[in-house]
TIVO-120036 format. One record per residue (C-alpha): x, z, y; residue in three letters. Coordinates in steps of 0.2 Angstrom, whole numbers, padded with zeros to 4 digits, always signed. Each point is the difference from the previous one (the first is absolute). Example, Ala and Ser with C-alpha at 12.3 -4.5 7.8 and 13.67 -1.06 7.14 Angstrom:
2
+0062+0039-0022ala +0006-0003+0017ser 
END
This chain:
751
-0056+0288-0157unk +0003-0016-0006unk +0016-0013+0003unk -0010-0008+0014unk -0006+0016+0008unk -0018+0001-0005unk -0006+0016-0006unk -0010-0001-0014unk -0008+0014-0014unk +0008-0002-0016unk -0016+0006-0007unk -0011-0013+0007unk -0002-0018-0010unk +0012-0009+0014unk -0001-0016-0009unk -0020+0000+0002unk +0001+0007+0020unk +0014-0015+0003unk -0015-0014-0008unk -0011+0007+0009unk +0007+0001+0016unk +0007-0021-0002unk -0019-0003-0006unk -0005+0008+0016unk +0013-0005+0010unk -0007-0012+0016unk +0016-0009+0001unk -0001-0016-0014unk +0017+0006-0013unk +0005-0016-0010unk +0016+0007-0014unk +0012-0016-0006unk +0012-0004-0010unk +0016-0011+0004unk -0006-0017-0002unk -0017+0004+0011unk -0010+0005-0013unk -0014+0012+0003unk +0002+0015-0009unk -0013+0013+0006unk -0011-0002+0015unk -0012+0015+0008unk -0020-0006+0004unk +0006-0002+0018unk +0010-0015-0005unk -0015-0007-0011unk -0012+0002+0012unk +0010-0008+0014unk +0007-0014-0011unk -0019-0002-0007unk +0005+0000-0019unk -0006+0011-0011unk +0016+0012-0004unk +0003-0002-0020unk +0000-0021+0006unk +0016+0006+0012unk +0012+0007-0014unk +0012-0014-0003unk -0005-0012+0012unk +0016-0004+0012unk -0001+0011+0018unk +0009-0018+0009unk -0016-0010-0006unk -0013+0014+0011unk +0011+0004+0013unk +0011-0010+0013unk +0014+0011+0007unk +0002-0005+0016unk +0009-0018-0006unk +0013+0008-0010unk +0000-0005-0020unk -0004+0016-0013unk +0022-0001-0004unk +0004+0006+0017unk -0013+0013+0000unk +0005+0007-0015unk +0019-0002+0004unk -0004+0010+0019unk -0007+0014-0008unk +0016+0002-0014unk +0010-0002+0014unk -0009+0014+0009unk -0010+0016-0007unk -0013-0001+0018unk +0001-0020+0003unk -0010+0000+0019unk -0018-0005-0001unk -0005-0016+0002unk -0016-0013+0001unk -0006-0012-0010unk -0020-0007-0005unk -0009+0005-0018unk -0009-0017-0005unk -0018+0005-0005unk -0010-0010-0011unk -0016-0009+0009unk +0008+0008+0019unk +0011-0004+0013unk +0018+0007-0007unk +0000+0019+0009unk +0017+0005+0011unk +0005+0018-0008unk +0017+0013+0006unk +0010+0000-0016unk +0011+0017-0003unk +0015-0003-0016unk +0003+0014-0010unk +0014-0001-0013unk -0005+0010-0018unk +0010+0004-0016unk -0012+0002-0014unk +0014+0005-0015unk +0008-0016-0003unk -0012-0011+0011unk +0004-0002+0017unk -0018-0002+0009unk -0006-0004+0017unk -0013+0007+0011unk -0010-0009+0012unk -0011+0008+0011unk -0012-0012+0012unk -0011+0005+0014unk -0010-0014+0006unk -0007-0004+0017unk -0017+0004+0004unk -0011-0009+0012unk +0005+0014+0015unk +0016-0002-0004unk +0000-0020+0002unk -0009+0001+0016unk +0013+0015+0007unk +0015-0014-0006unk -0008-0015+0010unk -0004+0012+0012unk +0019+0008+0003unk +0005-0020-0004unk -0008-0003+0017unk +0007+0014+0009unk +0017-0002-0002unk +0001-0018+0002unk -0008+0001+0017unk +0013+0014+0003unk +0015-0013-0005unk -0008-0013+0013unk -0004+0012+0013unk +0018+0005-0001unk +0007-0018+0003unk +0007-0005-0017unk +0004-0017-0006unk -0012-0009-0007unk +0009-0003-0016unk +0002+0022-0001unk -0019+0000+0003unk -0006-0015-0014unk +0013+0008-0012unk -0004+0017+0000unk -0020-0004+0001unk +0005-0012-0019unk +0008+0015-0009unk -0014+0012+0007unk -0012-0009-0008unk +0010-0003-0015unk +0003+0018-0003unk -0018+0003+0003unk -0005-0014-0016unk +0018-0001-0009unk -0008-0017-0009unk +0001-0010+0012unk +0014-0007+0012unk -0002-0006+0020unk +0006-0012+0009unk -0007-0005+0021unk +0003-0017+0004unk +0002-0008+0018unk -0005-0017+0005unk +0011-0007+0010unk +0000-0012+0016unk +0003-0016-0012unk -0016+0006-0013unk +0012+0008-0013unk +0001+0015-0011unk +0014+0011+0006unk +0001+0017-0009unk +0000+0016+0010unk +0001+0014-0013unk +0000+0000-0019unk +0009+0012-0006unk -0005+0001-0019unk +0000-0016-0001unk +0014-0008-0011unk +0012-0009+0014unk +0000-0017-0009unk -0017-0002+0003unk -0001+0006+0018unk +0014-0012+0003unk -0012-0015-0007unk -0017+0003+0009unk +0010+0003+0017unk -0002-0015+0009unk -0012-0010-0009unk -0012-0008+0011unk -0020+0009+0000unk -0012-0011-0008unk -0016+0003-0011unk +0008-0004-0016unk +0016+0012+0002unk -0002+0014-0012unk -0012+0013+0009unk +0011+0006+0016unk +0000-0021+0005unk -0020-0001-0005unk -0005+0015+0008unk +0009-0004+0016unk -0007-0018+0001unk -0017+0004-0006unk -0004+0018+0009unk -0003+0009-0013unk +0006+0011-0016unk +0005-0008-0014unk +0001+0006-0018unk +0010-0006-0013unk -0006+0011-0015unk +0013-0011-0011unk +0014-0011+0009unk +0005-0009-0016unk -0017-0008+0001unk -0002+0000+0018unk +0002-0020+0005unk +0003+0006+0020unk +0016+0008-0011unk +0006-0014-0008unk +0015-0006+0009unk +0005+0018+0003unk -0004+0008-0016unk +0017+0001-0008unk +0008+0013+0010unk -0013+0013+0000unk -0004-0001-0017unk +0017+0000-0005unk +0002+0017+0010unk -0014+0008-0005unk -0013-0004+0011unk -0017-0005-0009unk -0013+0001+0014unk -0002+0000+0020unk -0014+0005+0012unk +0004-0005+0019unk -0009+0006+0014unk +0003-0012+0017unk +0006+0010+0017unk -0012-0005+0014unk +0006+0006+0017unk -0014+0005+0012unk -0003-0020+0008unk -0004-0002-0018unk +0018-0010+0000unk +0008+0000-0020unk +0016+0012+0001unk +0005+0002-0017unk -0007+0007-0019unk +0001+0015-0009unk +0002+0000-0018unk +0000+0012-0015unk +0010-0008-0017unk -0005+0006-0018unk +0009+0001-0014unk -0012-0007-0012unk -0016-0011+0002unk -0013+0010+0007unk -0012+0001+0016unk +0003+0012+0017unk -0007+0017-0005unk -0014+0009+0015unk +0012+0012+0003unk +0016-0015+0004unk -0014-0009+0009unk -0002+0014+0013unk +0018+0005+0002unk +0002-0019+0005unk -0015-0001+0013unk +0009+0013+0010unk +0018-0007-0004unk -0006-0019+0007unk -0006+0012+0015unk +0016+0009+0001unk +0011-0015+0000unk -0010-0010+0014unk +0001+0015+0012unk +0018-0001-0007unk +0005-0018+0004unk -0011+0000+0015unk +0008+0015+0007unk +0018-0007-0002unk -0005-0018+0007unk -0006+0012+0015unk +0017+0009+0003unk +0008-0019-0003unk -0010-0008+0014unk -0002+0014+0011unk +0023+0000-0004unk +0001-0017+0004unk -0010+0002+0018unk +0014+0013+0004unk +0014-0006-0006unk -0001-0019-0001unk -0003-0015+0015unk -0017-0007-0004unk +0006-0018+0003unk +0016-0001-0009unk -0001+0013-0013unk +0017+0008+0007unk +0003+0016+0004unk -0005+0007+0017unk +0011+0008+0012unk -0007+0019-0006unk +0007-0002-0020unk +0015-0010+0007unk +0003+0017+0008unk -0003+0011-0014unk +0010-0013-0007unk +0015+0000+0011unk +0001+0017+0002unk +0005+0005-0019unk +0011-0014+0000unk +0010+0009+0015unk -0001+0017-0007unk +0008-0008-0016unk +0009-0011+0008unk +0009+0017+0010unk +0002+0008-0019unk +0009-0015-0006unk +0009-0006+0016unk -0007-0018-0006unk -0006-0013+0015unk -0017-0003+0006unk -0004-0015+0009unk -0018-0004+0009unk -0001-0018+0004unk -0013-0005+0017unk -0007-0018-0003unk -0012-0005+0013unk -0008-0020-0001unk +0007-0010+0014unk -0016-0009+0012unk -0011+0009-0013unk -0012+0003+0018unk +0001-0019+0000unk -0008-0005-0017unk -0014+0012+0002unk -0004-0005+0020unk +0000-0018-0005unk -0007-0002-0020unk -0008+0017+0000unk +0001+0015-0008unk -0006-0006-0017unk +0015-0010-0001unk +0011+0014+0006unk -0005+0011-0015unk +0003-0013-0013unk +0017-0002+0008unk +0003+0017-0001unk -0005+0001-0018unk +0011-0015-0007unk +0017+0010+0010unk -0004+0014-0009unk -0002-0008-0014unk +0019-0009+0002unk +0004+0017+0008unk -0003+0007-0019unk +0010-0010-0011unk +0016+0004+0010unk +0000+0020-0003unk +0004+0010-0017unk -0007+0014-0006unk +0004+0016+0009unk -0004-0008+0020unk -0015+0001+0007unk -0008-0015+0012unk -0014+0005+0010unk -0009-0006+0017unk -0003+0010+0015unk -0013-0011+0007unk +0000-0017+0009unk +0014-0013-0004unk +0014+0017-0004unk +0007+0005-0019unk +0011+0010-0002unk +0013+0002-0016unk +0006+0017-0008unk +0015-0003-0010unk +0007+0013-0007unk +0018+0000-0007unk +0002-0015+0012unk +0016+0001+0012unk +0001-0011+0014unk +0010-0016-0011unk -0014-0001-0009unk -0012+0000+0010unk +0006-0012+0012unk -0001-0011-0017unk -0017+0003-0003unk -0004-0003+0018unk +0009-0019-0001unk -0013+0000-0018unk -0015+0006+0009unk +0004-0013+0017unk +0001-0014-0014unk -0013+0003-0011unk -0012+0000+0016unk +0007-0014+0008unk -0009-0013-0015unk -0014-0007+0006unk -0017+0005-0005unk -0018-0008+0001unk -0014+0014+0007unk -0016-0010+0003unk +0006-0015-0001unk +0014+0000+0011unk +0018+0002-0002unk +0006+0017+0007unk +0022+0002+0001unk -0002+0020+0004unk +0018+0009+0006unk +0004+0018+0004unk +0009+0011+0010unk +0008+0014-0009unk +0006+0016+0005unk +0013+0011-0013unk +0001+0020+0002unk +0013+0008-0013unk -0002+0020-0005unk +0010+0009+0004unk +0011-0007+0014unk -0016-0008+0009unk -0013+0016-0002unk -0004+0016-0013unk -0020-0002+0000unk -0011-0013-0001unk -0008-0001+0016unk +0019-0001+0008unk +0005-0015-0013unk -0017-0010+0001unk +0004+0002+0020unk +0017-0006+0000unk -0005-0015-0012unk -0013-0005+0011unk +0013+0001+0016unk +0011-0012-0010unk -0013-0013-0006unk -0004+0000+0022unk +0016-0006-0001unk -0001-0011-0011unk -0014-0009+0009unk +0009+0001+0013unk +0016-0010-0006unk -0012-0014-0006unk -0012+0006-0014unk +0003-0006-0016unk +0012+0013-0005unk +0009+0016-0004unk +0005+0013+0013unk +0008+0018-0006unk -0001+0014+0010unk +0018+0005+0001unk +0012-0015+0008unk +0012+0004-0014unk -0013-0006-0013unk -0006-0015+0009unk +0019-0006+0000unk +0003+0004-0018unk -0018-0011-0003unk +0006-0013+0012unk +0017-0001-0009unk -0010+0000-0017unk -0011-0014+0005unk +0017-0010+0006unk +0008+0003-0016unk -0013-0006-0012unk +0001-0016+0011unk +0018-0004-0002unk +0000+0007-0016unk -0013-0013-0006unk +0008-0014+0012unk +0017+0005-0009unk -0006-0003-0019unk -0007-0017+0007unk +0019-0004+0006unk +0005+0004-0016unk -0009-0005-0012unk -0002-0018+0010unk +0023-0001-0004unk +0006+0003+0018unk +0018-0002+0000unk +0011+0014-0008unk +0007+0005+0018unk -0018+0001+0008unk -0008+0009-0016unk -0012+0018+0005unk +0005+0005-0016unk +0016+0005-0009unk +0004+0009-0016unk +0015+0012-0003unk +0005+0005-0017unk +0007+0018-0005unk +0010+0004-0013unk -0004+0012-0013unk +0014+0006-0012unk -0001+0009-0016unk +0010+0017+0002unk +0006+0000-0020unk +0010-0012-0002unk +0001-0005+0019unk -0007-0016+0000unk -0011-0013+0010unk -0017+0002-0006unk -0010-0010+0011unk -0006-0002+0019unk -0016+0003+0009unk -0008-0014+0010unk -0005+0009+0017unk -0011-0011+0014unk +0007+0000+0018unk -0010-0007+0015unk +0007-0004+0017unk -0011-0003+0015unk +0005-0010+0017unk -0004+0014+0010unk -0002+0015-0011unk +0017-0003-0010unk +0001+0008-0016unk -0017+0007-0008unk +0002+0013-0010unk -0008-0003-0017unk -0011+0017+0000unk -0007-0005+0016unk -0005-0020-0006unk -0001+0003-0018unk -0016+0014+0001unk -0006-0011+0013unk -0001-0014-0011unk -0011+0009-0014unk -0010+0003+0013unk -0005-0015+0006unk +0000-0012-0015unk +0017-0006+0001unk +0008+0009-0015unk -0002-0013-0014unk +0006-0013+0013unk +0016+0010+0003unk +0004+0007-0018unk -0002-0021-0007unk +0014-0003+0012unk +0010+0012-0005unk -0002-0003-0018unk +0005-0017+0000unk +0014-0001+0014unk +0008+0014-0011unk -0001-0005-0015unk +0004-0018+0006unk +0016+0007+0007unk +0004+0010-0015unk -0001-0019-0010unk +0012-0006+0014unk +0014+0013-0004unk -0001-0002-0017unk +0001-0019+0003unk +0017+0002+0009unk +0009+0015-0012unk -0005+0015+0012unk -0002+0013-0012unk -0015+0009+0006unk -0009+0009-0017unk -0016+0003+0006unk -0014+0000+0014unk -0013+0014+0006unk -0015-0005+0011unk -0011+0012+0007unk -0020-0006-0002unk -0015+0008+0010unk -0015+0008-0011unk -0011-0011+0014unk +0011-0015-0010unk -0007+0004-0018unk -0021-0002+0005unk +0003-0017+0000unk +0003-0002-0018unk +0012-0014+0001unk +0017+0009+0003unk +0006-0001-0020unk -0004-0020+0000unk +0009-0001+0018unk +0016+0011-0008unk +0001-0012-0015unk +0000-0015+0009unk +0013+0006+0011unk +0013+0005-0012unk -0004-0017-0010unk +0003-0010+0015unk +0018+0009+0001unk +0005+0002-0017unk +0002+0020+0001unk -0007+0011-0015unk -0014+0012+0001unk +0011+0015-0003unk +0011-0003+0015unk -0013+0002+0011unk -0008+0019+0008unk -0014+0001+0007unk -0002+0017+0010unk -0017+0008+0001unk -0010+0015+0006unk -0007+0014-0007unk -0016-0004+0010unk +0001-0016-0011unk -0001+0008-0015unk -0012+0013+0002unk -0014-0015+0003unk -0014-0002-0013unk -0002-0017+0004unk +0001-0011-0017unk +0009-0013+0010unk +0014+0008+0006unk +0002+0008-0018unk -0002-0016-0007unk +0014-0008+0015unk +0012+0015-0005unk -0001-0003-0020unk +0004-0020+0000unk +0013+0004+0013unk +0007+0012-0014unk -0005-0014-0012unk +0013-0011+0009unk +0013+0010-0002unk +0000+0005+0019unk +0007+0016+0004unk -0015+0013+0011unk +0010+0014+0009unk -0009+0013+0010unk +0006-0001+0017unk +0002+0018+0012unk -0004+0010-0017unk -0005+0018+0004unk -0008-0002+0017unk -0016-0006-0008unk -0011+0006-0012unk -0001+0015-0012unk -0005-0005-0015unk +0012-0008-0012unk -0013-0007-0012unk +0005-0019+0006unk +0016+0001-0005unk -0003+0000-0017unk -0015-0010+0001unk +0007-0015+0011unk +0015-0011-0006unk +0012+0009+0013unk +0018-0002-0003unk +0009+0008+0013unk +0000+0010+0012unk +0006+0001+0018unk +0002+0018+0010unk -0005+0000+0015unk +0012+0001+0017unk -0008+0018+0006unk +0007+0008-0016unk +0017-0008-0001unk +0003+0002+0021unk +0004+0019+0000unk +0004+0000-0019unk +0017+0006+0007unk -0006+0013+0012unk -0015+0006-0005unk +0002+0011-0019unk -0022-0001+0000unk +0004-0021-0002unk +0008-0001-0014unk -0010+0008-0016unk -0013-0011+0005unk +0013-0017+0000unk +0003+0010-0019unk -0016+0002-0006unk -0005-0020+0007unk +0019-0004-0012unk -0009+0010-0013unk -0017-0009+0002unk +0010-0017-0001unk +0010+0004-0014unk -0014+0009-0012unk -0012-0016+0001unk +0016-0012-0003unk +0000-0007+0020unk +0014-0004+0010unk +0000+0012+0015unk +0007-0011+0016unk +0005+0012+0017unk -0002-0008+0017unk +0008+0006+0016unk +0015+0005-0004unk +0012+0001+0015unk +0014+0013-0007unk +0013+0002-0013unk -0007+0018-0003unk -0018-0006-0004unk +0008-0015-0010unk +0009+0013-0013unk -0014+0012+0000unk -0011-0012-0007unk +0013-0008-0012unk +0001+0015-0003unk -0019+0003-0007unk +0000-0016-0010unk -0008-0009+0014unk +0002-0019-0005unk -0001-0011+0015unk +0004+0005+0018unk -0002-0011+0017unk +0005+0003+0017unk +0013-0002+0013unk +0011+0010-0012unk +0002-0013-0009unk -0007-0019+0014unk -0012-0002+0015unk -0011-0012-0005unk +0007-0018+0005unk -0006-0016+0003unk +0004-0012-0017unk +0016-0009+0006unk +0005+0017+0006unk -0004+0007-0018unk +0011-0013-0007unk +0018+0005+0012unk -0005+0017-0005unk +0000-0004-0019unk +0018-0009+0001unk +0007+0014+0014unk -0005+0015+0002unk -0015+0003-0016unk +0012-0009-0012unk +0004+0014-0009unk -0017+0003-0004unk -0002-0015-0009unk +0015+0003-0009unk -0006+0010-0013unk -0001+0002-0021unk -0010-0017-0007unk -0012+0009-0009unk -0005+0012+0017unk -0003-0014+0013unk -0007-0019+0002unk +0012-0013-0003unk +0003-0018+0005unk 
END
């Protein structure tokens, strides 16, 4: 018994039996050395190579055989690597014949000191081609019968072939509704190149997909360097190794042009018989293919989609609806449907037809569109009647976007040549205080837009009375709120003024000092008296009036802090808290320089507080805002610090310089023991990347000496002052605050 457990008869010549049997053997045995060269070869491999066998010996294997698009190195390297490497394909190129795909098995040999490899090659006869285009067909009308994407389909169909004739590479192209090239599956081909041809418009002089889309017919390019319809286009594919193209075109059954097959070589050469039937059934294959998903897409769109306007119908707003609500009962999140029916709708189509009536219809949901994200759904059950899904929508919002949706409409707009003003009625149902399902939500919107109608058409009506008086309230405020700024910014007199500031001090802890006060807005109404500021303040992102308010802000304050520092009132610094709505417009650090120009105060002595919302934007604007602001010599804190965002990344990205922990963590910071290792770790944070650490609210002695206690720099709170209005600021500084000013030179602002 031998090492491989083969039992042979010492007395019988073992060298002759083991020629005999390679010289015999119906398998094609090629033997080579490291760097490809062959070595030995059996008549199996002559005869299939069709070179007599004493020609073979030291002619290099890589220039007969193509492994499957891997280079000789990485072969050889596999089969060190691995004493069975798995079997592979690849294509022996025969002199005078189409190149012949073969099974290639690696064996690894040590012959003494050489270190051989085996290849034995199987190649595919006739039956066997016909079995692989037959089992080719087979299993991709398997993959289509069982629904599968068309890109799973076109893929799978490519690298079929491909391992079928490893020579070559696929790729299926689409044409598109604008004539263009759009790349459906390619998945040999090198990326770069995919990404050039997709796109490019069809046209007989665009490498062979383009031509044989536009002419109608295959196209060979036995060479693309010397193809002309190449030339534009050449670069890429020869510069990855693609040297010639044969394209089939895609004809549906009416005839209409769908798309092109294609197979790539590596090397100039024309399509062999044996490609040129596996593409006559692949261009078959991939038109019962594309056809077969335009099918399912039409037949999709009929169920699930309003004819007229494209939208959803009432059976996917549904299916729709009803996961939102069983996520929505997971999550505890809102759900809102929104009934909108067209007021004297009957009207327009009883007196300028229905023809008019649908391209009224068409242009609303067209404006309807533009005013939803991703996420909702917009659909119409029939006649003059959308209906909104908003998910993640609670009833503030979406009395918003009902004021949006009542504008947007209201614009005029021209519908065969006359000028149509269209309002609606709308109707608001809330999950899950207004209903559990959909049929009872869509039944209580409905109810409510009756309502609606009712009170006059042209607005919004909740379900619940409690909603309609928070949207009523809403609507009121937005008015006074913009009447307000007008007042203000027009120089009423100081006693008459909407809008006040109050300051707050904040003092350093070690050494106990005055380190600077925070500008806060106040509004009183006539009737309402004092707003609160989280009630007006979100209320003005929301409705465009931020960038109005934070300007005023930023100039009264800084103008004031000029003013004291004009007439001896030692106040070191000034914190202004700014909106992320503020820093779209791009103008804020050109607005912040002219202010503190105007007033003669120095960049350093004025804060401007953030949020991490803020700073977890990619916009390029706002990181450019952020950067000359730094650049200015402005310091950015990070306002309510904690209650935000996870990741820290932005600290160390963005020019922060402080920051300030939010009120949640410091309230209970005495009482509650969970409070205060997260107040440490935010010290810790502050204090590893070099940033003041400032703590707001606090009320009590005990919370004041904790956090002197952990080296938290700044505190602010009615510990320490109540915000004031300025001339109140200034009799607490000489009264009551004057010990704080009184402190070492070097800690504190001084005059």
């Amino acid at each position: 018994m031998d090492s491989a457990g083969t039992a042979l008869d010492d007395r019988l010549p073992s060298d002759r039996l083991l020629r005999a049997t390679a010289a015999q053997w119906s398998a094609a045995l090629v033997w080579t050395s490291a760097d490809g060269t062959i070595v030995g070869a059996n008549p199996g491999f002559a005869r299939l190579a069709g070179v007599p066998l004493d020609a073979l010996i030291g002619r290099p294997l890589p220039g007969l055989l193509d492994f499957g698009g891997r280079d000789w190195q990485a072969v050889w390297d596999g089969a060190q690597e691995n004493d069975h490497p798995p079997p592979g394909t690849g294509a022996l190129r025969v002199p005078r014949r189409d190149p012949v795909p073969v099974d290639l098995h690696w064996q690894h040999l040590t012959d003494g000191d050489d270190v051989l490899l085996l290849c034995e090659m199987r190649d595919f006869d006739e039956r066997e081609r016909a079995e692989a285009v037959a089992r080719l067909q087979q299993d991709v009308l398997e993959l289509v019968a069982a629904g599968r994407s068309l890109k799973q389909v076109l893929d799978f169909l490519c690298r079929q072939v491909e391992a079928c004739a490893p020579e070559v590479a696929c790729s299926v192209m689409l044409r598109d509704a604008e004539n263009r090239m759009r790349v459906a599956a390619a998945p040999s081909l090198p990326a770069v190149y995919a990404n050039a041809i997709d796109g490019l418009a069809i046209g007989p002089d665009v490498g062979c997909c383009g031509s044989a889309m536009s002419r109608g017919e295959a196209v060979m390019s036995v060479d693309i360097a010397e193809d002309p319809r190449w030339a534009p286009y050449r670069e890429v594919p020869l510069a990855h190794g693609l040297a010639a193209c044969w394209s089939n075109p895609i004809k549906g059954r009416d005839a209409r042009m769908l798309g092109s097959f294609a197979l790539y070589y590596r090397e100039p050469r024309p399509a062999a018989p044996f490609h040129r039937r596996l593409v006559q059934a692949c261009v078959h294959l991939c038109a019962l293919a594309i056809e077969h998903d335009r099918a399912r897409a039409e037949i999709n769109r009929l169920a699930y989609f309003d004819t007229l306007t494209g939208l959803p119908n009432r059976q996917l707003l549904a299916d729709r609806a009803t996961a939102a609500l069983a996520l929505a009962g997971r999550t505890r999140q809102p759900v809102t449907l929104m009934f909108l029916d067209i007021d004297r709708f009957k009207t327009v189509n009883d007196s300028l037809g229905h023809a008019v009536g649908d391209r009224l219809l068409v242009e609303v949901a067209t404006r309807l569109e533009l005013l939803f994200i991703e996420g909702d759904t917009l659909a119409r059950l029939g006649g003059d009647e959308f209906v909104a899904l908003l998910p993640g929508c609670d009833a503030a919002h979406a009395s918003l976007l009902a004021e949006r949706v009542l504008a947007t409409l209201s614009v005029p707009m021209t519908v065969a040549d006359l000028t149509l003003t269209p309002t609606a009625s709308i109707g608001i149902a809330v999950h899950p205080d207004d209903g559990m399902d959909f049929d009872t939500l869509l039944r209580q919107a409905d109810a409510a837009m009756y309502r609606a109608k009712q009170a006059g058409r042209n607005r919004c009506h909740f379900f619940r009375r409690d909603m309609n008086e928070q949207a009523v309230r809403r609507l009121e405020m937005e008015a006074a709120l913009r009447e307000a700024l007008d007042r203000q910014e027009a120089g009423c007199p100081d006693e008459e003024a909407p809008f006040e500031l109050h300051y707050q001090p904040q003092v350093r802890l070690k050494p106990q000092c005055l380190h600077r006060v925070e500008a806060l807005i106040r509004w009183t109404h006539p009737r309402w008296g004092a707003v609160s500021p989280v009630e007006f303040v979100p209320l003005a992102e929301e409705c465009g009036l931020i960038d109005r308010l934070d300007s005023w802000v930023l100039q009264t304050s800084v103008a004031q802090l000029g003013r004291w520092r004009a007439a001896g009132v030692p106040v070191p610094g000034l914190a202004v808290n700014v909106s992320a709505v503020r820093f779209a417009r791009g103008d804020l650090p050109d607005q912040v320089r002219a202010a503190l120009a105007a007033n003669g105060i120095p960049a350093n002595d004025l804060t401007l507080e953030i949020t991490e919302r803020l700073m977890m934007t990619e916009e390029v604007g706002v990181h450019d805002a952020l950067d000359a602001l730094h650049a200015l010599g402005v310091t950015l804190s990070i306002d309510d610090f904690g209650t935000g965002y996870s990741s820290l990344s932005y600290l160390k990205r963005f020019p922060v310089g402080e920051l300030k922990i939010d009120r949640s963590f410091v309230k209970e910071l005495d009482i509650d023991a969970a409070n205060r290792p997260l107040v440490r770790a935010i010290i810790q944070i502050g204090e590893a990347l070099g940033l003041t650490v400032v703590a707001e609210g606090v009320e009590r002695e005990a919370q004041h000496l904790m956090l002197e206690a952990e080296g938290c720099a700044i505190g602010q709170g009615y510990r320490f002052a109540r915000p004031m209005p300025a001339d109140a600021l200034v009799r607490w500084l000489a009264g009551e605050g004057k010990h704080w000013v009184e402190c070492p030179a070097d800690a504190c602002f001084s005059i």
